[in-house]
C-alpha positions as CSV (number, residue, x, y, z in Angstrom):
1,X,15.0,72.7,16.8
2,X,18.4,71.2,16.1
3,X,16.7,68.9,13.2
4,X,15.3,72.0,11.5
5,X,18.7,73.7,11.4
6,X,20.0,70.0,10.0
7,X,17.3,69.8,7.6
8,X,18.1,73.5,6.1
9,X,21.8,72.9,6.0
10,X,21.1,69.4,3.8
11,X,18.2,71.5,1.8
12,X,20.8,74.2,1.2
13,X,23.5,71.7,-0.2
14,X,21.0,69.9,-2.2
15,X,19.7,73.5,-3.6
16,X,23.4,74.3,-4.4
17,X,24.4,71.0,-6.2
18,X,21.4,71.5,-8.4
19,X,22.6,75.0,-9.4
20,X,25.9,73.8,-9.8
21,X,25.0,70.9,-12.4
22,X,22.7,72.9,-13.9
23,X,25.4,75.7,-14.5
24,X,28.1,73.1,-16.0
25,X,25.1,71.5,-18.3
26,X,24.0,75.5,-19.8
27,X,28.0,76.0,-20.3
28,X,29.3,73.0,-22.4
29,X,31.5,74.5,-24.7
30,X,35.5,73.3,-24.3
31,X,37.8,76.1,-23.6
32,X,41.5,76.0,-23.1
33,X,43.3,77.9,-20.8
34,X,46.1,79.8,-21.5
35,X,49.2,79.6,-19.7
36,X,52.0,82.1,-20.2
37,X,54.8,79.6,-19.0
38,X,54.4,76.5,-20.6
39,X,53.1,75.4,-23.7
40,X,50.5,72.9,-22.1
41,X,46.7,74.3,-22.9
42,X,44.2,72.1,-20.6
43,X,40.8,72.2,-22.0
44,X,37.8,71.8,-20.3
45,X,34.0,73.1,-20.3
46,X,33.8,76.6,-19.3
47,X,31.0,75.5,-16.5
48,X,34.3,73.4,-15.6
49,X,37.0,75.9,-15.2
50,X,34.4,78.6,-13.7
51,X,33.4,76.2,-11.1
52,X,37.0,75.5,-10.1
53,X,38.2,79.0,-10.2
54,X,34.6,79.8,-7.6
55,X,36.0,77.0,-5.6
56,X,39.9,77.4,-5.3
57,X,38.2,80.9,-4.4
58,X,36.4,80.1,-1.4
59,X,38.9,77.1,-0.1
60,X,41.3,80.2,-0.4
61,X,38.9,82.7,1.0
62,X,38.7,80.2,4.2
63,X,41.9,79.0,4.7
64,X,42.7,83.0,4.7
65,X,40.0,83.8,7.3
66,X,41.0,80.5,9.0
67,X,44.7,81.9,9.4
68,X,43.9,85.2,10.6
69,X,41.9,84.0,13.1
70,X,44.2,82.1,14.5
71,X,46.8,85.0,14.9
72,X,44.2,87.2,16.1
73,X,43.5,84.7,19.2
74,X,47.1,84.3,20.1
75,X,48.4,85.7,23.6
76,X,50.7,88.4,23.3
77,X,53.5,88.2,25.2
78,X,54.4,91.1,27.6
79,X,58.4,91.5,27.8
């Protein structure tokens, strides 16, 4: 059964790499992004910078969820 729950989880990646490549292929039009502080303007496809933005997202999301977990399981101390 463990193999089957393997096999998903490597179907699943493969499924979302597809979408992914497919997404930055459909969206190949350079845009710059803005910043208010410097004068700088990076430019990339916008399949590019929505991509990153989805991903800083989640890495965020987890590292969040990550943290709070960790505080939640911590002993309280009786004084």
């Amino acid at each position: 059964m463990r193999w089957l729950l393997n096999f998903l989880i490597v179907l699943l990646a493969l499924v979302l790499f597809l979408v992914c490549l497919l997404f930055l292929l459909g969206n190949p039009q350079p845009i710059a992004l803005e910043l208010l502080v410097t004068a700088w303007q990076p430019e990339a496809a916008l399949g590019q910078w929505l991509l990153l933005f989805l991903l800083g997202g989640v890495v965020a999301g987890l590292a969040a969820g990550l943290l709070l977990a960790g505080v939640l399981r911590l002993p309280r101390r009786r004084s």
